[in-house]
C-alpha positions as CSV (number, residue, x, y, z in Angstrom):
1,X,187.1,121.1,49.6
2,X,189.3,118.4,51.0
3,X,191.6,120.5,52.0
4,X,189.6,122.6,54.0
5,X,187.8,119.6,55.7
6,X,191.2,118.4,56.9
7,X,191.5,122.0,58.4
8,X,188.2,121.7,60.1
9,X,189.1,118.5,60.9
10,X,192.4,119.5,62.8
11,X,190.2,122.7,64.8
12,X,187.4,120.4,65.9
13,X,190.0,117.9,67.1
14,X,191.9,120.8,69.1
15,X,189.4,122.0,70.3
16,X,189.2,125.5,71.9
17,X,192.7,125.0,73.0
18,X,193.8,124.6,69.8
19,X,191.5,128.0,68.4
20,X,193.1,129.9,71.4
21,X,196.9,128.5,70.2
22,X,196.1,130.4,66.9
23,X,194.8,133.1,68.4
24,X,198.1,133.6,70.7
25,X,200.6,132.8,67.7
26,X,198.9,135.8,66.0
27,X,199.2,138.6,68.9
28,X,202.8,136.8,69.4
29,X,204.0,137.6,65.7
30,X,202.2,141.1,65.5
31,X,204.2,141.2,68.6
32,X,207.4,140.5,67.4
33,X,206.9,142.7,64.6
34,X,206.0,145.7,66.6
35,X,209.1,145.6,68.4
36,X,211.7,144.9,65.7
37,X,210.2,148.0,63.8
38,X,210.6,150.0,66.8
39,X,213.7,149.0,68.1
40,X,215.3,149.4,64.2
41,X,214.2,152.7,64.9
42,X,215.0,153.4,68.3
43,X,218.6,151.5,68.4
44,X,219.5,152.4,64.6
45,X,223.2,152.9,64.3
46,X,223.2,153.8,68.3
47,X,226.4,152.0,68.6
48,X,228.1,154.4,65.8
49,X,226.4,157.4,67.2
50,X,228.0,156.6,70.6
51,X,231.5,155.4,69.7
52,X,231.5,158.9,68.1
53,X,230.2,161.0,71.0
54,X,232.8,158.9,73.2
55,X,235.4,159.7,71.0
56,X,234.6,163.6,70.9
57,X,234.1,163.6,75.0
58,X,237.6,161.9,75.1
59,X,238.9,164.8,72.8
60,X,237.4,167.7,74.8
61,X,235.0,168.1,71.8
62,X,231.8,168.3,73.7
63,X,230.1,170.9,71.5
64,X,231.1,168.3,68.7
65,X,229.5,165.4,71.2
66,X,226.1,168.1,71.1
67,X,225.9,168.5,67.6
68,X,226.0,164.6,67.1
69,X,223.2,164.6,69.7
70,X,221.4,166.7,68.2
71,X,221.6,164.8,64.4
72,X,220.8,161.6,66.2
73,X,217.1,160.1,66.3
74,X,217.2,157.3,68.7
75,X,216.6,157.1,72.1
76,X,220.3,157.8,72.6
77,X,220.7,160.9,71.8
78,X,218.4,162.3,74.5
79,X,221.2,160.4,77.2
80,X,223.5,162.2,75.4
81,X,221.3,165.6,76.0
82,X,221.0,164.7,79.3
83,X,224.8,164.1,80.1
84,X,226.3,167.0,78.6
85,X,223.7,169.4,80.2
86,X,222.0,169.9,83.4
87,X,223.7,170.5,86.9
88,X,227.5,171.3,86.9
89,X,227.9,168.9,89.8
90,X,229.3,165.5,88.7
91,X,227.0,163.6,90.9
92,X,223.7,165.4,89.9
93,X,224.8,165.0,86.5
94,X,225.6,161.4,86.2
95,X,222.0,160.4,88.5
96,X,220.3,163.0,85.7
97,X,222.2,160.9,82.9
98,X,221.3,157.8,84.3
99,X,217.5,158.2,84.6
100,X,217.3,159.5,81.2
101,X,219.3,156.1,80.2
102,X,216.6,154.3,82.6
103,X,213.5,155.9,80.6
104,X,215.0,154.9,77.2
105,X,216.0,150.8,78.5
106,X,212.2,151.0,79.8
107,X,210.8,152.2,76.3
108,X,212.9,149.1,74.6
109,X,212.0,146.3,77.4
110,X,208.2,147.2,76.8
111,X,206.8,144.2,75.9
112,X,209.7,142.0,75.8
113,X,208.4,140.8,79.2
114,X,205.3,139.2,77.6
115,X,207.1,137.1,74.8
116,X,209.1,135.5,78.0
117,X,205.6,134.9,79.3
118,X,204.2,133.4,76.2
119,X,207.7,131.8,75.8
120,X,207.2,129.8,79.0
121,X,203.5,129.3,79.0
122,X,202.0,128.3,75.6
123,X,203.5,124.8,75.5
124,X,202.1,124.1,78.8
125,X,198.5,125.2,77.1
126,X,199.4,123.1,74.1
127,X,200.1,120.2,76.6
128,X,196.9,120.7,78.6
129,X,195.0,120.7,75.3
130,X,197.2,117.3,74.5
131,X,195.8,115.6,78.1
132,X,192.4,116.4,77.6
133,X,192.6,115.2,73.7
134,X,193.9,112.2,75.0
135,X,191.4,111.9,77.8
136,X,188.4,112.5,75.3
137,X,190.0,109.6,73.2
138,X,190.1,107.0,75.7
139,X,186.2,108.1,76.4
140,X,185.5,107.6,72.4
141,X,187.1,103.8,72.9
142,X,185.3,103.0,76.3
143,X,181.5,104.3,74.5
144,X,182.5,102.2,70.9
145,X,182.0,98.3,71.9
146,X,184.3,96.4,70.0
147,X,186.5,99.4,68.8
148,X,190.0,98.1,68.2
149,X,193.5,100.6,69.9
150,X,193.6,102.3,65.9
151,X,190.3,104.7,67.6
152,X,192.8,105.8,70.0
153,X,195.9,106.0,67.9
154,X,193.6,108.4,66.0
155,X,192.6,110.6,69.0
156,X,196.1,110.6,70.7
157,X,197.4,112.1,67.2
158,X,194.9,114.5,66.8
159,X,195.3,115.3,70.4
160,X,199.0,115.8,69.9
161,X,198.5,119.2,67.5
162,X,197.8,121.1,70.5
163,X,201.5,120.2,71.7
164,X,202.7,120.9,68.0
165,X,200.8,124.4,68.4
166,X,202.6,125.1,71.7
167,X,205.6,124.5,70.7
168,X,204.9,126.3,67.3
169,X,204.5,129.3,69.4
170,X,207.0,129.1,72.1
171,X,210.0,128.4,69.9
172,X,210.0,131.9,68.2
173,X,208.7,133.6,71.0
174,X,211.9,131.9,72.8
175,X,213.8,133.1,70.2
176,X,212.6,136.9,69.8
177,X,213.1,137.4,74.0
178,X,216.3,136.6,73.5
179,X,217.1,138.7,70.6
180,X,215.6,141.9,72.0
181,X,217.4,141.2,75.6
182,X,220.5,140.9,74.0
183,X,220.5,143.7,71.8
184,X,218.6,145.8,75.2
185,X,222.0,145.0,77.5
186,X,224.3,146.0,74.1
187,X,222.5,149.1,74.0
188,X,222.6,149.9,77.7
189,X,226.3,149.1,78.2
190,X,227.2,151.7,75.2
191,X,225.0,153.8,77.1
192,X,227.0,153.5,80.5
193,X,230.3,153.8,78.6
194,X,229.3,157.0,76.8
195,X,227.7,158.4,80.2
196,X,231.4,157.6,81.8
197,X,233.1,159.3,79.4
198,X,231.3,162.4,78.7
199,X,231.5,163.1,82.3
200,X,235.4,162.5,82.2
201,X,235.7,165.3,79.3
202,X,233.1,167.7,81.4
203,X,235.4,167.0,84.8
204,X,238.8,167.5,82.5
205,X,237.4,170.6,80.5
206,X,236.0,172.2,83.8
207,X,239.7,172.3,85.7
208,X,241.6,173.4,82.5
């Protein structure tokens, strides 16, 4: 019972700040989780699957390049598709390659743009929460005659969990952005090297 009165406690001195901090560290974790599980199976072994399409375009091996493609179940291997077929000029081909490339970045960066948002904004709502805590605090001490500064020390702390809660939020939504953006420009840079070098082994194989 105490325990949970010191929780109540902590919520009532939040306030609705504090109940919407919780709220947004929830969505931000289910968040989190919904994009690691998809890009695991989006980007899984992408970087193998490409080093060996790259190294069967720089052989002349395209049907081997196609049969990887095909074995492959990322987003990956329909860039690959999309490279080895479609119009025989080189042009054409590599505008085709890199839209497909374009559609399967913009299927990993969805959502990574809110974390940055909730990144930059929760511990200014934790701060807001803070001032008004702070404000209602120095109201308690003016209404309570002969209330000594310990009232306020005792507001200002409980004021400060909304901070703690911001900060709570934004460190591992900091954190997750720049995971996923880091492992979104490895995975487009493979992408750009495999499109270059498929279309060198199309360009080679069609003037033998």
């Amino acid at each position: 019972m105490g325990q949970q009165a010191g929780i109540k406690e902590i919520l009532v001195a939040g306030g609705p700040v504090l109940i919407g901090m919780i709220v947004l560290s929830v969505y931000c974790v289910a968040l989190i989780w919904e994009r690691y599980k998809f890009f695991r199976k989006a980007t899984g072994g992408s970087v193998e699957f490409l080093a060996k399409v790259r190294a069967a375009a720089d052989a002349g091996k395209l049907p081997d390049a196609a049969a990887l493609a095909k074995g492959h179940k990322g987003l990956a291997a329909g860039v690959v598709m999309a490279t080895l077929s479609g119009p025989t000029n080189r042009d054409e081909r590599r505008r085709g390659a890199e839209r497909a490339s374009q559609r399967a970045v913009s299927e990993l960066e969805r959502g990574i743009s809110t974390l940055g948002t909730i990144a930059s904004v929760a511990p200014f709502i934790g701060l807001f929460g803070t001032v008004l805590g702070v404000m209602r605090a120095f109201k308690d001490l003016a209404n309570a005659a002969g209330a000594g500064p310990g009232l306020v020390a005792v507001g200002i702390s409980e004021a400060l969990i909304c901070t703690a809660a911001g900060l709570l939020v934004a460190i591992p939504a900091v954190a997750a952005f720049n995971h996923f953006n880091q492992k979104i420009t490895r995975f487009e840079e493979e992408l750009r090297w495999m499109i270059d070098e498929v279309l060198d082994g199309l360009a080679e194989r069609t003037h033998r």
